[in-house]
Every structure is written in structure tokens, then in C-alpha cells.
N, C-alpha and C positions, 0 to 999 in steps of 0.2 A: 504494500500500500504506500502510495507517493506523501509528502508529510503535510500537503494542503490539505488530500481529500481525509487524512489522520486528524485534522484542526475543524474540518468540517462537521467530523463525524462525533466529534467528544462530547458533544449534550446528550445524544442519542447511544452512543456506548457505554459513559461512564456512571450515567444518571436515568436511564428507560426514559428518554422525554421521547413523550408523543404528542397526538393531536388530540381536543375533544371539540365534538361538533355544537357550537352554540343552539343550530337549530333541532337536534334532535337527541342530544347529549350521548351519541355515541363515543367511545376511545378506539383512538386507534395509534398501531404502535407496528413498524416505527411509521413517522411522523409522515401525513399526504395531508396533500395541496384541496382535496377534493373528499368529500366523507363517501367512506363504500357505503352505508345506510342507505342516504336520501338526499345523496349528492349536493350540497349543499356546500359553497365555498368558503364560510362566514366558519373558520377553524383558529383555534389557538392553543399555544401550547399547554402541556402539562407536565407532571415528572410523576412517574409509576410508583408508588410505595416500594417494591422490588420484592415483596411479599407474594407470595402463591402459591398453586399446587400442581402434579405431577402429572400431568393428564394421559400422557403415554413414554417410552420410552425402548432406547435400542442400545444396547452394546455393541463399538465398532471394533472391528478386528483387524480390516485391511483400510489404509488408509493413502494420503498423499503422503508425498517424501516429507511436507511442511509437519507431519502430524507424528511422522513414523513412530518418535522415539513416546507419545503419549499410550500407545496400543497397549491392552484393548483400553476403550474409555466412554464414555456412556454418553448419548444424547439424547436429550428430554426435549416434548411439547411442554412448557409451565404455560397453565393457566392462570393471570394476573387477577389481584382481588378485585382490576378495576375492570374486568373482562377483557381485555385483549389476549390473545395465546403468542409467545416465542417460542423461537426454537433455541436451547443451549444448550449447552454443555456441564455434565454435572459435575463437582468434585467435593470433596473432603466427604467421599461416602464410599462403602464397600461396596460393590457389585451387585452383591447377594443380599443387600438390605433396601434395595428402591423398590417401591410400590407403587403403583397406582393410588390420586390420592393423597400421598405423601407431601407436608409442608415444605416450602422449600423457602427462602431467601437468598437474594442477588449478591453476589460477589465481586469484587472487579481481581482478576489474576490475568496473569501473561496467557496473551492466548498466541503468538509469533512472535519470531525476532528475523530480523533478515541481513545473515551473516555475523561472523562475531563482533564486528562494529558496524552492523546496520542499524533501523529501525525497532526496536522493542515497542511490538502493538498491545496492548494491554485493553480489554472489553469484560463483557460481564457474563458472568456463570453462577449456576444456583446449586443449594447446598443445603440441607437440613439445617433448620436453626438454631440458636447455640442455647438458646431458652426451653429448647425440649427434651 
């Protein structure tokens, strides 16, 4: 990732900011010009609690070379408390302990680095909360 579109992207990576629709109070994540609801241009921002649940998930095994050395590693649908669904990446959990269901909260950890004095991209991953 080039380091503008890295400057562009840090509301929406490091903080869930999305959009909510003034006319229809839809959320949506990440952030559009236009509401998928009821199309409605009249949008502004918001920022996600980072709070959610587990609504499906997959264990990866084969991966790109960018990922190799994380195998296997888990990617989840979360569904946000403010209804929007992402997709991440889970961590600080065992394999053998994600449910369906399951709380989770957003994290920001290294997600690539590119080369040993490249770019360190750093975004958000979710993780069972530390309150549970």
C-alpha cells in the first residue's frame, strides 16, 4: 500500500469510521458516498464502538506469500453492535475456542510490513474481550 492511500485510509482502519444515513438511519461500514438502504446522499460520519459478534468464520491454511509466515489463522464475518458486518481477522484466541456468536472486540495489530525497511501497515482485528 502506497503511504497516501495508508493517510487516506487511517479513520476507516484504525477507528471503524463509517457512514450513517441521516434519512433512514442506516450504518454503513466502510464509509459510501451513497446509503445501500434508500439511496439517499444526505450521509455523515460515525466511528463503530468496535464491539461485536462472531457471525461466521474460516481457518486459513494456504495463503499469499504477504501472509505465509501467519498460517493457519482465522477469518471472521463480526457483526457490529451498530449492525454493519466486516470481515477480519481474529487473534489472541485459540482455534479450537471460536464460536459462532462469540463477543468479540477490535484491535489495531500489524496486519503487513513491506520489506525490512518498508511500510509497517497496521489495521484492525477482533478478539474476545479482556472483560470476559
Amino acid at each position: 500500500m502506497d503511504i497516501p492511500r495508508n493517510w487516506r485510509l487511517q479513520h476507516q482502519r484504525y477507528r471503524l469510521q463509517g457512514t450513517t444515513c441521516k434519512s433512514c438511519g442506516a450504518n454503513s461500514f466502510p464509509p459510501r458516498l451513497v446509503c445501500g438502504d434508500c439511496r439517499s446522499q444526505e450521509l455523515e460520519p460515525i466511528f463503530f464502538s468496535g464491539r461485536g459478534s462472531v457471525y461466521s468464520f474460516t481457518t486459513v491454511y494456504q495463503s499469499s506469500k504477504a501472509f505465509e509466515k501467519y498460517i493457519p489463522y482465522l477469518v471472521a464475518l463480526i457483526d457490529l453492535e451498530e449492525g454493519p458486518r466486516v470481515t477480519a481477522q481474529l487473534t489472541d484466541v485459540d482455534i479450537d475456542k471460536v464460536e459462532i456468536g462469540m463477543p468479540v472486540e477490535m484491535v489495531i495489530r500489524k496486519i503487513s510490513e513491506e520489506g525490512e525497511r518498508g511500510l509497517i501497515n497496521y489495521g484492525y482485528k477482533f478478539r474476545p474481550p479482556l472483560d470476559s
